[in-house]
mmCIF file of the N, C-alpha and C atoms, coordinates in Angstrom:
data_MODEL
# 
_entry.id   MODEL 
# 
loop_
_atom_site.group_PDB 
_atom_site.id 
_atom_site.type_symbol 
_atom_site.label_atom_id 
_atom_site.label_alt_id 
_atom_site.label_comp_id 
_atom_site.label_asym_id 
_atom_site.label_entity_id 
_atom_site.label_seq_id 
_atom_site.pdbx_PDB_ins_code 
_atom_site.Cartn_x 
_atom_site.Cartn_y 
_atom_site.Cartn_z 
_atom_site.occupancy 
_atom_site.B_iso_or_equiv 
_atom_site.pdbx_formal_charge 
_atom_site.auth_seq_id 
_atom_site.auth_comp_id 
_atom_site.auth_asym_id 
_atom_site.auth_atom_id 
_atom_site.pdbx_PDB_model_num 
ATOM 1   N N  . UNK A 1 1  ? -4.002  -5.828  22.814  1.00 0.00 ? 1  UNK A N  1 
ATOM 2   C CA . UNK A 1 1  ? -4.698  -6.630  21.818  1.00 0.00 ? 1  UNK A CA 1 
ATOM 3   C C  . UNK A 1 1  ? -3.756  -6.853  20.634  1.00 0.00 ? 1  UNK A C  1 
ATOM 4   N N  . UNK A 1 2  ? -3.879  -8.379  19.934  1.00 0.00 ? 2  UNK A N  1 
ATOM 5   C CA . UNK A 1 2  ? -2.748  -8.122  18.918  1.00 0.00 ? 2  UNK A CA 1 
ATOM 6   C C  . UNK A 1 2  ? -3.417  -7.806  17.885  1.00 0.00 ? 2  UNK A C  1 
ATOM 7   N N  . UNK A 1 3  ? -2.029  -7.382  16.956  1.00 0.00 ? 3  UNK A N  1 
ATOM 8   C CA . UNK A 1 3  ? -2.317  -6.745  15.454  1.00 0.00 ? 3  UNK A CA 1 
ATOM 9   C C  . UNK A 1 3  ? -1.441  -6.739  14.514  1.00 0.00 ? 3  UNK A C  1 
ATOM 10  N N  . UNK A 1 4  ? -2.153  -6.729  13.458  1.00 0.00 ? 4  UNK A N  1 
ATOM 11  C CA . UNK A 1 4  ? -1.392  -6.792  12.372  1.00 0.00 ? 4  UNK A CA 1 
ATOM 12  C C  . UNK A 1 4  ? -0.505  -5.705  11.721  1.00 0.00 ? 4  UNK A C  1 
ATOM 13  N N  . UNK A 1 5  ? 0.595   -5.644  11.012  1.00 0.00 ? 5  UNK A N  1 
ATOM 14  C CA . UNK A 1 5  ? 0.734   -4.652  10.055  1.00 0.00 ? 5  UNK A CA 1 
ATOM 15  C C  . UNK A 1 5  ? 0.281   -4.559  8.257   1.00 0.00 ? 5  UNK A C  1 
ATOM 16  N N  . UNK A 1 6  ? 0.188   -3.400  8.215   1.00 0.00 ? 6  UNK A N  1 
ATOM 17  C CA . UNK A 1 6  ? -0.089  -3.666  6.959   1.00 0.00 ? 6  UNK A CA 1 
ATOM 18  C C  . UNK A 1 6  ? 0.580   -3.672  5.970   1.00 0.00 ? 6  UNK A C  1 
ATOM 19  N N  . UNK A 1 7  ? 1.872   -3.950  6.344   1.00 0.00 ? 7  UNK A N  1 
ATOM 20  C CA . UNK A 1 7  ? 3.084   -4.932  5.664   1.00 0.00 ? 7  UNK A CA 1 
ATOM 21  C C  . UNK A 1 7  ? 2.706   -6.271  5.975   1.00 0.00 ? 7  UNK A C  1 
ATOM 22  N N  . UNK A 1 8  ? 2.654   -6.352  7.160   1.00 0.00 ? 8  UNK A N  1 
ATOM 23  C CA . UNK A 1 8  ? 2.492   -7.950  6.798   1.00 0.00 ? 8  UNK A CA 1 
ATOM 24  C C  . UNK A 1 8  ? 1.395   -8.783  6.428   1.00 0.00 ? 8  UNK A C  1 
ATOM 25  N N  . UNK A 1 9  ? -0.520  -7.771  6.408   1.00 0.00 ? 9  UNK A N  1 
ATOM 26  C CA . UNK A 1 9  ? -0.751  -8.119  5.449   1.00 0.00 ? 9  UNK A CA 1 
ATOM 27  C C  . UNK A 1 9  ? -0.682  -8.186  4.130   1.00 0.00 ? 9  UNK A C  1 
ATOM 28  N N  . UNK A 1 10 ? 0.059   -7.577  3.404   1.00 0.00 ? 10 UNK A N  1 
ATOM 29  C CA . UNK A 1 10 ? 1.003   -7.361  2.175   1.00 0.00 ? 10 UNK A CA 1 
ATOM 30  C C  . UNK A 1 10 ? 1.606   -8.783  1.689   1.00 0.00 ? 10 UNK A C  1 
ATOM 31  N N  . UNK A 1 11 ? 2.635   -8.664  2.881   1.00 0.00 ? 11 UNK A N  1 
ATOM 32  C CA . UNK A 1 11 ? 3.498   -10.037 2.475   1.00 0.00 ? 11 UNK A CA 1 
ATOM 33  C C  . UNK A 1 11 ? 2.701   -11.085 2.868   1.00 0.00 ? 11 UNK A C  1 
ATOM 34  N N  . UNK A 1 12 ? 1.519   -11.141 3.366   1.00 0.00 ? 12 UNK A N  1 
ATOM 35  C CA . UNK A 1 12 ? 0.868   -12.527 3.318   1.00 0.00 ? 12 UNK A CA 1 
ATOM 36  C C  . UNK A 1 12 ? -0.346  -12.710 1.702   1.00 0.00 ? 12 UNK A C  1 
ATOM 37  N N  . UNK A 1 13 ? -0.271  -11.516 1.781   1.00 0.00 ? 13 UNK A N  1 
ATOM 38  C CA . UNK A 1 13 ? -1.123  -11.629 0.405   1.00 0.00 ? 13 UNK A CA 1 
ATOM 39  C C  . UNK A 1 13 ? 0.105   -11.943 -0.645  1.00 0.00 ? 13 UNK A C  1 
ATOM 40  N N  . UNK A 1 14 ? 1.012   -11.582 -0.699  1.00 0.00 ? 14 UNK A N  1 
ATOM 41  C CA . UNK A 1 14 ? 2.082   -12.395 -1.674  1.00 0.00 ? 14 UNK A CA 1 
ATOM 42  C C  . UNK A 1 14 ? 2.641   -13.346 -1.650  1.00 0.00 ? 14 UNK A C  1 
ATOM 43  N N  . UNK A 1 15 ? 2.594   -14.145 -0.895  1.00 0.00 ? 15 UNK A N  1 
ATOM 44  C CA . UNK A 1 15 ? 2.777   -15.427 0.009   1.00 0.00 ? 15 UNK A CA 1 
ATOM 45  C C  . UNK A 1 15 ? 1.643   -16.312 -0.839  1.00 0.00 ? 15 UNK A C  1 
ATOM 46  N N  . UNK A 1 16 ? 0.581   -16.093 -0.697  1.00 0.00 ? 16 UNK A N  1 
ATOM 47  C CA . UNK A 1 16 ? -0.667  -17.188 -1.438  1.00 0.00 ? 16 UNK A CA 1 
ATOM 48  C C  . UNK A 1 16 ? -0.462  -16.593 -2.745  1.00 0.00 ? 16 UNK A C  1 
ATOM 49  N N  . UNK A 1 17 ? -0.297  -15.563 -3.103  1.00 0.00 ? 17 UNK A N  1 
ATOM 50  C CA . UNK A 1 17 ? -0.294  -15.134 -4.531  1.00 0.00 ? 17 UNK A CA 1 
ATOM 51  C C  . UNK A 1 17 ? 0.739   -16.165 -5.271  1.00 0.00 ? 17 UNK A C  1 
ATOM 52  N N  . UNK A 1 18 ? 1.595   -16.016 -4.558  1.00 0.00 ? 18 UNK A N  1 
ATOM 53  C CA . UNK A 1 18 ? 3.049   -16.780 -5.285  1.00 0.00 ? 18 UNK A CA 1 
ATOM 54  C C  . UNK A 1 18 ? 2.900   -18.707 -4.832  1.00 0.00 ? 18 UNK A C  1 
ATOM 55  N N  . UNK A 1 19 ? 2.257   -18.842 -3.689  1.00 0.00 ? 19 UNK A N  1 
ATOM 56  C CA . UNK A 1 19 ? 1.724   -19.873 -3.431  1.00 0.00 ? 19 UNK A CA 1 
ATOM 57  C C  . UNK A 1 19 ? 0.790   -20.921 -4.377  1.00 0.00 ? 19 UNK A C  1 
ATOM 58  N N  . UNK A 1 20 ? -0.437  -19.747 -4.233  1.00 0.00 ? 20 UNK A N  1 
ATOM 59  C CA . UNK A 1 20 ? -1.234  -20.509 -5.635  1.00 0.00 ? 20 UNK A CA 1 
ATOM 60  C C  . UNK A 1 20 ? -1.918  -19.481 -6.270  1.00 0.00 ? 20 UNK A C  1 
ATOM 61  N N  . UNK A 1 21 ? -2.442  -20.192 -7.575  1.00 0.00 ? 21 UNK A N  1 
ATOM 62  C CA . UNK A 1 21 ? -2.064  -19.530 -8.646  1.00 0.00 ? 21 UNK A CA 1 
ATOM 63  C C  . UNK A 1 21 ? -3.280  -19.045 -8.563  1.00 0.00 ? 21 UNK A C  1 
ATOM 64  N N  . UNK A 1 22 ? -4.173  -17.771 -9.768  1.00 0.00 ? 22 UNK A N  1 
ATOM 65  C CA . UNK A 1 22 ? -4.806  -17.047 -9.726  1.00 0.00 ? 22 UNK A CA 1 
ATOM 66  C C  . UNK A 1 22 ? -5.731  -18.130 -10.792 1.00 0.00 ? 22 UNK A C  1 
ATOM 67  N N  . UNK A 1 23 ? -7.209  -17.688 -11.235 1.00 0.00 ? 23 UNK A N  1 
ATOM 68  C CA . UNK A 1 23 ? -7.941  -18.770 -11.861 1.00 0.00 ? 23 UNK A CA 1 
ATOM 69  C C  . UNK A 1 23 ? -7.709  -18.215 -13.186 1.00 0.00 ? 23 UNK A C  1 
ATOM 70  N N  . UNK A 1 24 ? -8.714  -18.903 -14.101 1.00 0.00 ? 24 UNK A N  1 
ATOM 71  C CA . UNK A 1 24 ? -8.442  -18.609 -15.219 1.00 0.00 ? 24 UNK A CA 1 
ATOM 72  C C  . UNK A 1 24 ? -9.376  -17.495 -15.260 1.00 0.00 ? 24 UNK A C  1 
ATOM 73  N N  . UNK A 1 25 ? -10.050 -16.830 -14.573 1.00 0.00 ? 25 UNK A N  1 
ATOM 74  C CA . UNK A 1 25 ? -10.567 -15.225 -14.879 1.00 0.00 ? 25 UNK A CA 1 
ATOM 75  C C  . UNK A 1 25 ? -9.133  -14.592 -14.047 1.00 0.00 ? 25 UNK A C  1 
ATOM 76  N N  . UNK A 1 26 ? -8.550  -14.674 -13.580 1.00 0.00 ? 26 UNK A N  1 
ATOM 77  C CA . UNK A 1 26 ? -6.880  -13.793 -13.170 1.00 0.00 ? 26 UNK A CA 1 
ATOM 78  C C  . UNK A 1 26 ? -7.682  -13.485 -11.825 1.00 0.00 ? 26 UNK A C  1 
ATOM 79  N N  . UNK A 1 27 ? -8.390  -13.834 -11.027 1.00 0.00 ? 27 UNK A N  1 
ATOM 80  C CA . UNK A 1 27 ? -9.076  -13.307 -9.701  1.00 0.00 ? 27 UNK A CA 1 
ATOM 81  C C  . UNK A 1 27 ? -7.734  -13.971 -8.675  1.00 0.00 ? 27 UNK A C  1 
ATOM 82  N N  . UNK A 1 28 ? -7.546  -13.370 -7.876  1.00 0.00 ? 28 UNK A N  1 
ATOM 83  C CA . UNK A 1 28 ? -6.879  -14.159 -6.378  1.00 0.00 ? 28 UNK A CA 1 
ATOM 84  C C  . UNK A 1 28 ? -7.382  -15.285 -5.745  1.00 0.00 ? 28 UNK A C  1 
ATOM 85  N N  . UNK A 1 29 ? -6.175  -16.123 -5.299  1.00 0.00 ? 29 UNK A N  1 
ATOM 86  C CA . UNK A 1 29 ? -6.605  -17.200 -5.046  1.00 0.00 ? 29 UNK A CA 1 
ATOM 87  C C  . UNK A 1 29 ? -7.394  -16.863 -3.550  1.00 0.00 ? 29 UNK A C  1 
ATOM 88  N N  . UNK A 1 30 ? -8.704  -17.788 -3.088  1.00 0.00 ? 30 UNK A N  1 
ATOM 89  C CA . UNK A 1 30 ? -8.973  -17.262 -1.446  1.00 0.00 ? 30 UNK A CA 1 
ATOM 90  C C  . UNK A 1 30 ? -8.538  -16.894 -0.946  1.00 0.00 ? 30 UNK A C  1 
ATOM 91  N N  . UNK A 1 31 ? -7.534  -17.469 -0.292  1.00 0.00 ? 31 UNK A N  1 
ATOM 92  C CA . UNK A 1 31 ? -6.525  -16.673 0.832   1.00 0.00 ? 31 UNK A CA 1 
ATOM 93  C C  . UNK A 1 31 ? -6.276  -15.789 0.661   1.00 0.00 ? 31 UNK A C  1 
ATOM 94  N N  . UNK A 1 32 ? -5.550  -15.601 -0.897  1.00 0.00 ? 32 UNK A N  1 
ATOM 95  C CA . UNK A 1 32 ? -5.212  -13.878 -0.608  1.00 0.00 ? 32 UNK A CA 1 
ATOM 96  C C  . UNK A 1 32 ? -6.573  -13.357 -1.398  1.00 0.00 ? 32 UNK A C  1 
ATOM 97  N N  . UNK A 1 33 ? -8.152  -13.307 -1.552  1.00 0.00 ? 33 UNK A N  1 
ATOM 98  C CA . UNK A 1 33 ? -8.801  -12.512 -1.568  1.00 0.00 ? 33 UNK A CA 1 
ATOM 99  C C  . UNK A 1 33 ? -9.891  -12.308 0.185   1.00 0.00 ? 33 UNK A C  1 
ATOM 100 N N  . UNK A 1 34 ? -8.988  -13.278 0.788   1.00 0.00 ? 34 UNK A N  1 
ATOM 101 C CA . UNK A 1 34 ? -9.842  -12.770 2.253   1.00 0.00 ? 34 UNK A CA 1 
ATOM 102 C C  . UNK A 1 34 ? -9.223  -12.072 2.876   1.00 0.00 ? 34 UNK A C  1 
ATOM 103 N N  . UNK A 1 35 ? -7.610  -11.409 2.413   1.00 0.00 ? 35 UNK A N  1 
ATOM 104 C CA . UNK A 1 35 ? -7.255  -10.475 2.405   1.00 0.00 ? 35 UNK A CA 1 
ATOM 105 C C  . UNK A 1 35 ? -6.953  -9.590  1.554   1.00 0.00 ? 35 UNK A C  1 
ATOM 106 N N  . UNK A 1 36 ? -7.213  -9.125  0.556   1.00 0.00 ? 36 UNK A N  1 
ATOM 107 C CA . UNK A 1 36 ? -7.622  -7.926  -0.076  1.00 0.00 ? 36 UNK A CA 1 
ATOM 108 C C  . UNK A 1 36 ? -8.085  -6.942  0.269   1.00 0.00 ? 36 UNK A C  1 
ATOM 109 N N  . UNK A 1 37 ? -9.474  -7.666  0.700   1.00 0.00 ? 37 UNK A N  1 
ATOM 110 C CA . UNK A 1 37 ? -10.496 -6.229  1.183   1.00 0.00 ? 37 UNK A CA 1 
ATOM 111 C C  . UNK A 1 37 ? -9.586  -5.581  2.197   1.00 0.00 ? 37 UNK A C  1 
ATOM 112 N N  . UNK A 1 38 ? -9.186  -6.198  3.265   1.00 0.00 ? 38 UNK A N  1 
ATOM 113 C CA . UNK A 1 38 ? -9.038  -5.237  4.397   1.00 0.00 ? 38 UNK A CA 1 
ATOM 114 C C  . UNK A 1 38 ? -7.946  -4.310  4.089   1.00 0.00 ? 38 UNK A C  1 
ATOM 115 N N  . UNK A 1 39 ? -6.916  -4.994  3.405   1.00 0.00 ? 39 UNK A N  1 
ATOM 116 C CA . UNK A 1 39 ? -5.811  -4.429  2.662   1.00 0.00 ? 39 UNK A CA 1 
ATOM 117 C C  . UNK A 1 39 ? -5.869  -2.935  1.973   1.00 0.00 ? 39 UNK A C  1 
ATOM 118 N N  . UNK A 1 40 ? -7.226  -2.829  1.648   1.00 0.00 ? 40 UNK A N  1 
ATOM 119 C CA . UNK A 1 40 ? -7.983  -1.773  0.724   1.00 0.00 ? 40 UNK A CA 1 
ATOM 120 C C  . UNK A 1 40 ? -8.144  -0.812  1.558   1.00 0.00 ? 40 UNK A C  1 
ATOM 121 N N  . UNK A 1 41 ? -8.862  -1.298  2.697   1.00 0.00 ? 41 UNK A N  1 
ATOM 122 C CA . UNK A 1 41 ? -9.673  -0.609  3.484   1.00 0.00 ? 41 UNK A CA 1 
ATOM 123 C C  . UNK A 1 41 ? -8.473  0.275   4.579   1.00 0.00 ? 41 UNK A C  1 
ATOM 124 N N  . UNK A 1 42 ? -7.663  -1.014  4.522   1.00 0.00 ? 42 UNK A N  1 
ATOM 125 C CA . UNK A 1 42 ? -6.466  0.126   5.439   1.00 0.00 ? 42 UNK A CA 1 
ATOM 126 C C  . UNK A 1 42 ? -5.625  1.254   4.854   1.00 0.00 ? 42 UNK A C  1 
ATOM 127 N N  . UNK A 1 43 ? -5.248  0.739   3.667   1.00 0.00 ? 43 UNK A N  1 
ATOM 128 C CA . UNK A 1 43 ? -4.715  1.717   2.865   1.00 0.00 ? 43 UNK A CA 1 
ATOM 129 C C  . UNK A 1 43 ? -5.516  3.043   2.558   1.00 0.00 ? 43 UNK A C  1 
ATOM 130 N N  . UNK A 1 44 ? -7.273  2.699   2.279   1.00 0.00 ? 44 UNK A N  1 
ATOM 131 C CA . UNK A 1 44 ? -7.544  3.775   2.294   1.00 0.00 ? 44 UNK A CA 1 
ATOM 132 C C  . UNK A 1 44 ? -8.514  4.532   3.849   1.00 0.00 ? 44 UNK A C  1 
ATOM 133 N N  . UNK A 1 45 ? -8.071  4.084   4.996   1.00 0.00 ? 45 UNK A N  1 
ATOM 134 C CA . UNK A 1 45 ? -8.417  4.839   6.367   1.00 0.00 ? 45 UNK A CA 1 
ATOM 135 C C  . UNK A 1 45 ? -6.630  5.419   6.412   1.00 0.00 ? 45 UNK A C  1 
ATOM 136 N N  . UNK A 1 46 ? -5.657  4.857   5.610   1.00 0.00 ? 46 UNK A N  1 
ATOM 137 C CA . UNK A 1 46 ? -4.115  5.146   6.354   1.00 0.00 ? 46 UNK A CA 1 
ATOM 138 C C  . UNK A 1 46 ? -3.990  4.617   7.235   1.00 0.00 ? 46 UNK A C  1 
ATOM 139 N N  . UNK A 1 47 ? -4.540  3.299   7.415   1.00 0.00 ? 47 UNK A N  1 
ATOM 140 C CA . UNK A 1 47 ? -3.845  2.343   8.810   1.00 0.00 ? 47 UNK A CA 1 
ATOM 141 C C  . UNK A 1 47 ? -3.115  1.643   9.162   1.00 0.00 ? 47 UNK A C  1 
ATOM 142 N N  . UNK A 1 48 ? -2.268  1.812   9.827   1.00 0.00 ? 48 UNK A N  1 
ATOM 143 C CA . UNK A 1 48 ? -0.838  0.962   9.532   1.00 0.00 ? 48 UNK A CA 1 
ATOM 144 C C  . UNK A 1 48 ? -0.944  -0.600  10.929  1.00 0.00 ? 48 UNK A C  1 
ATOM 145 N N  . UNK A 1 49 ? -2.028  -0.120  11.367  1.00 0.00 ? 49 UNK A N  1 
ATOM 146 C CA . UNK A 1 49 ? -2.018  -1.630  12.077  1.00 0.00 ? 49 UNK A CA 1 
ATOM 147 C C  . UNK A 1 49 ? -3.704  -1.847  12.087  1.00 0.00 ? 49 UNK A C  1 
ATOM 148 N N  . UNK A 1 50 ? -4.133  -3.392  12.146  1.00 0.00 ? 50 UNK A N  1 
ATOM 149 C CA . UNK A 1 50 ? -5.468  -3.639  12.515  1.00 0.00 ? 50 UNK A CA 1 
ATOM 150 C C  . UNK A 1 50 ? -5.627  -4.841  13.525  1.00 0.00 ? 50 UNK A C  1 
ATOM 151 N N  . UNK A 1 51 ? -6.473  -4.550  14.051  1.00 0.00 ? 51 UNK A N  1 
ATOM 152 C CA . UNK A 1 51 ? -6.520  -5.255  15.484  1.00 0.00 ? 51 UNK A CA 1 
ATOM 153 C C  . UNK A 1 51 ? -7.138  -6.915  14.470  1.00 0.00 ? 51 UNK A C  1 
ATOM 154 N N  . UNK A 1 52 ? -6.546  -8.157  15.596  1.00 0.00 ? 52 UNK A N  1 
ATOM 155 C CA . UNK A 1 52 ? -6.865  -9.335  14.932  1.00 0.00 ? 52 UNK A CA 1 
ATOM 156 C C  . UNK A 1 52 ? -8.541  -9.577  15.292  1.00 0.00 ? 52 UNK A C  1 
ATOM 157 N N  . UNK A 1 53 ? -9.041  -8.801  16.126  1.00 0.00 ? 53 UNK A N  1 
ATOM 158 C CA . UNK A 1 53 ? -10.036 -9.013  16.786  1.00 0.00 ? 53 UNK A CA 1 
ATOM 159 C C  . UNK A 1 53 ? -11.271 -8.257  15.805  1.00 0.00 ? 53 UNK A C  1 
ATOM 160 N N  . UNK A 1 54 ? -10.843 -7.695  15.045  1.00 0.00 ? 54 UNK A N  1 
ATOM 161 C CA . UNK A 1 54 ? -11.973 -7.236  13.665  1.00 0.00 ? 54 UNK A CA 1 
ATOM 162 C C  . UNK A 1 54 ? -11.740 -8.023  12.202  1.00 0.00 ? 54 UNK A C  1 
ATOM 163 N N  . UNK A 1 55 ? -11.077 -8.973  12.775  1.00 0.00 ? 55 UNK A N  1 
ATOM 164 C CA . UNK A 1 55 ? -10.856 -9.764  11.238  1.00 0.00 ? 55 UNK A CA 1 
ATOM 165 C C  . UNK A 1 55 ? -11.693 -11.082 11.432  1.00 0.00 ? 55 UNK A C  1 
ATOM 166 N N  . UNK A 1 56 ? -12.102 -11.591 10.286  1.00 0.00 ? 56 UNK A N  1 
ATOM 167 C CA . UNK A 1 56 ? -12.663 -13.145 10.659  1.00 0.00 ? 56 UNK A CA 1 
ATOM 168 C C  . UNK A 1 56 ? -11.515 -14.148 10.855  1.00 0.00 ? 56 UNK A C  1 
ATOM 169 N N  . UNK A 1 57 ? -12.221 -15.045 11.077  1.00 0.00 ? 57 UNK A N  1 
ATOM 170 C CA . UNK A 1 57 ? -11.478 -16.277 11.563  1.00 0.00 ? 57 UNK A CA 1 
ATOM 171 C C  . UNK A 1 57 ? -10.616 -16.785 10.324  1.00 0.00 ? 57 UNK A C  1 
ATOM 172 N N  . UNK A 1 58 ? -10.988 -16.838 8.707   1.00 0.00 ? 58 UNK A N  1 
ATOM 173 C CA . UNK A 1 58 ? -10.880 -17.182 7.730   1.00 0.00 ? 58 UNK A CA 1 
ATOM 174 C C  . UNK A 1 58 ? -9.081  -15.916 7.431   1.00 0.00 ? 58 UNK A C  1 
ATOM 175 N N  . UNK A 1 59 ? -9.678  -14.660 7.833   1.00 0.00 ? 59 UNK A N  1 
ATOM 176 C CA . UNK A 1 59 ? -8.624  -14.043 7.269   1.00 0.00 ? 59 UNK A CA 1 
ATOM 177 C C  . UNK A 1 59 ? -7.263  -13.754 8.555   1.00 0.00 ? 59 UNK A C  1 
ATOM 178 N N  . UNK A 1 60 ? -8.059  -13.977 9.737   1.00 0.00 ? 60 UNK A N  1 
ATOM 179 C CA . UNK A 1 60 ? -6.326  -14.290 10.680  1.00 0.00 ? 60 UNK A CA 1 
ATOM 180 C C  . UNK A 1 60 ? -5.800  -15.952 10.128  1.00 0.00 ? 60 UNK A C  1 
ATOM 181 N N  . UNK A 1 61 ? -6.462  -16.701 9.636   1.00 0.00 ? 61 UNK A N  1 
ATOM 182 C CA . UNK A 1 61 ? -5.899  -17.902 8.815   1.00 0.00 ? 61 UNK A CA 1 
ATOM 183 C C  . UNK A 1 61 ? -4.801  -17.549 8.504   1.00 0.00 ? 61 UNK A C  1 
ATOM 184 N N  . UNK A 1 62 ? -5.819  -17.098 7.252   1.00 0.00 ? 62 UNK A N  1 
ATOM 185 C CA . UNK A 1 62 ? -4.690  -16.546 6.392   1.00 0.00 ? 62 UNK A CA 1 
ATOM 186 C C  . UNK A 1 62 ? -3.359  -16.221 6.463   1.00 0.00 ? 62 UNK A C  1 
ATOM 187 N N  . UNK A 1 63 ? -3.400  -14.820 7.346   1.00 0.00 ? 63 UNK A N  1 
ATOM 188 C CA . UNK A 1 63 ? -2.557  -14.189 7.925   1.00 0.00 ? 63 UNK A CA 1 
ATOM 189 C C  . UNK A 1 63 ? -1.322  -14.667 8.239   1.00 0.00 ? 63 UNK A C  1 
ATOM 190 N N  . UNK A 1 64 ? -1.708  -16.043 9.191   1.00 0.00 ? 64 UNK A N  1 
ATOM 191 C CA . UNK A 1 64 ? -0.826  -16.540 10.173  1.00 0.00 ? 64 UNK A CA 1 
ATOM 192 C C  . UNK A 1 64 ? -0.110  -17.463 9.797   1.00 0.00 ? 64 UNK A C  1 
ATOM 193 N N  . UNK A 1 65 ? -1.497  -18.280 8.818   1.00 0.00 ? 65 UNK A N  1 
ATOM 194 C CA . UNK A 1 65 ? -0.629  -19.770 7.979   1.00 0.00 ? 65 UNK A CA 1 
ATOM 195 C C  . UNK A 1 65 ? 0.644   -18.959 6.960   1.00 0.00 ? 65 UNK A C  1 
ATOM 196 N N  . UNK A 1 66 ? 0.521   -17.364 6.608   1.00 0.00 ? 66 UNK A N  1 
ATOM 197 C CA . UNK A 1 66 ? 1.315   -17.289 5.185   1.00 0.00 ? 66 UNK A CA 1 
ATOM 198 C C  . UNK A 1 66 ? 2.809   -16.689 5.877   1.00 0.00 ? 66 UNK A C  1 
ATOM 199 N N  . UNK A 1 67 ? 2.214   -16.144 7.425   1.00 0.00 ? 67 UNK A N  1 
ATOM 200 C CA . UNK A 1 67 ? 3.646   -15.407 8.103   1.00 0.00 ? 67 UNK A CA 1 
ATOM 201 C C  . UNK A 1 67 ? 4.399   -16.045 9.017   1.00 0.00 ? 67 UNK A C  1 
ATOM 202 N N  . UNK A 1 68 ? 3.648   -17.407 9.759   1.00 0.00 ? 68 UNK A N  1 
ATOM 203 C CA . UNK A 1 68 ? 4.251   -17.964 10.792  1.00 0.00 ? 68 UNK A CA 1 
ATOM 204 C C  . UNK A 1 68 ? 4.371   -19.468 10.821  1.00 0.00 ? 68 UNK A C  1 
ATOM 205 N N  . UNK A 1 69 ? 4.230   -19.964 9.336   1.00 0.00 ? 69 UNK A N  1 
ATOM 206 C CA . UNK A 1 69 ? 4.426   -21.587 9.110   1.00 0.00 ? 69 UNK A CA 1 
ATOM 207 C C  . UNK A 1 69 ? 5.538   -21.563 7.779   1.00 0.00 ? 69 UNK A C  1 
ATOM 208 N N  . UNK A 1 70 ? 5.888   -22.683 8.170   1.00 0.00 ? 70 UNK A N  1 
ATOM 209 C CA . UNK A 1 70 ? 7.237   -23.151 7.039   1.00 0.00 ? 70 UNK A CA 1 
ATOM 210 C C  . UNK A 1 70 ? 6.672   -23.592 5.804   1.00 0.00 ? 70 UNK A C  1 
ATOM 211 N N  . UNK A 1 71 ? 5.748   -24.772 6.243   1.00 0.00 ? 71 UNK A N  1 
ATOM 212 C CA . UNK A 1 71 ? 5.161   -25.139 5.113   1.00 0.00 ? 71 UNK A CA 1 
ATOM 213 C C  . UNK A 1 71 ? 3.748   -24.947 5.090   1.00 0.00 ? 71 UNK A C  1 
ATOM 214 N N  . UNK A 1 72 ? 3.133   -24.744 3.980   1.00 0.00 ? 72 UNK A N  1 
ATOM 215 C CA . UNK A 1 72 ? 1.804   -23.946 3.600   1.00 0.00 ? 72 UNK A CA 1 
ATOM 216 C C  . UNK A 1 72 ? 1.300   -25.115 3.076   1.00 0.00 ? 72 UNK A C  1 
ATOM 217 N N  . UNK A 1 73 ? -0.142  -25.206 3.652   1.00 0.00 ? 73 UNK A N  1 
ATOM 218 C CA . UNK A 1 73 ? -0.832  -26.051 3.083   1.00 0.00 ? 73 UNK A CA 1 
ATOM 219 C C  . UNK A 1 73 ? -1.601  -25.601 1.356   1.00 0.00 ? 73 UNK A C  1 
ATOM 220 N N  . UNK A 1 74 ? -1.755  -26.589 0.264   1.00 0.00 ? 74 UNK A N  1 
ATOM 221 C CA . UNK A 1 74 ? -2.055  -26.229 -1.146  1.00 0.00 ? 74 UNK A CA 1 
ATOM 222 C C  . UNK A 1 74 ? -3.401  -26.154 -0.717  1.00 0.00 ? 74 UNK A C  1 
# 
């Protein structure tokens, strides 16, 4: 089954971070708050991989548009 690391959800959450910008309350832009949570959640189970098959559809998006495309849609 594939999976993620949780480096590379890391670097995909810095990817939209640096991508686009945060609002004017400083919150994360979507993308990288549909990965946050899990980000949280792995760090605090200590998980260094998560299966793509417990993530939504919205946050393997994410994932994939920020680690495996050249150009990122705004």
């Amino acid at each position: 089954m594939p999976s993620f690391t949780i480096a590379e959800i890391e670097q995909a959450i810095n990817v939209w971070r640096n991508r686009q910008a945060s609002g004017e309350d400083a919150a994360l832009c979507p993308k990288a708050r549909h990965l946050a949570d899990i980000y949280g959640e792995m760090i605090y189970a200590h998980a260094a991989t998560i299966d793509v098959s417990s993530l939504t559809a919205e946050q393997v998006d994410a994932v994939s548009t920020a680690l495996y495309q050249q150009e990122l849609p705004l």
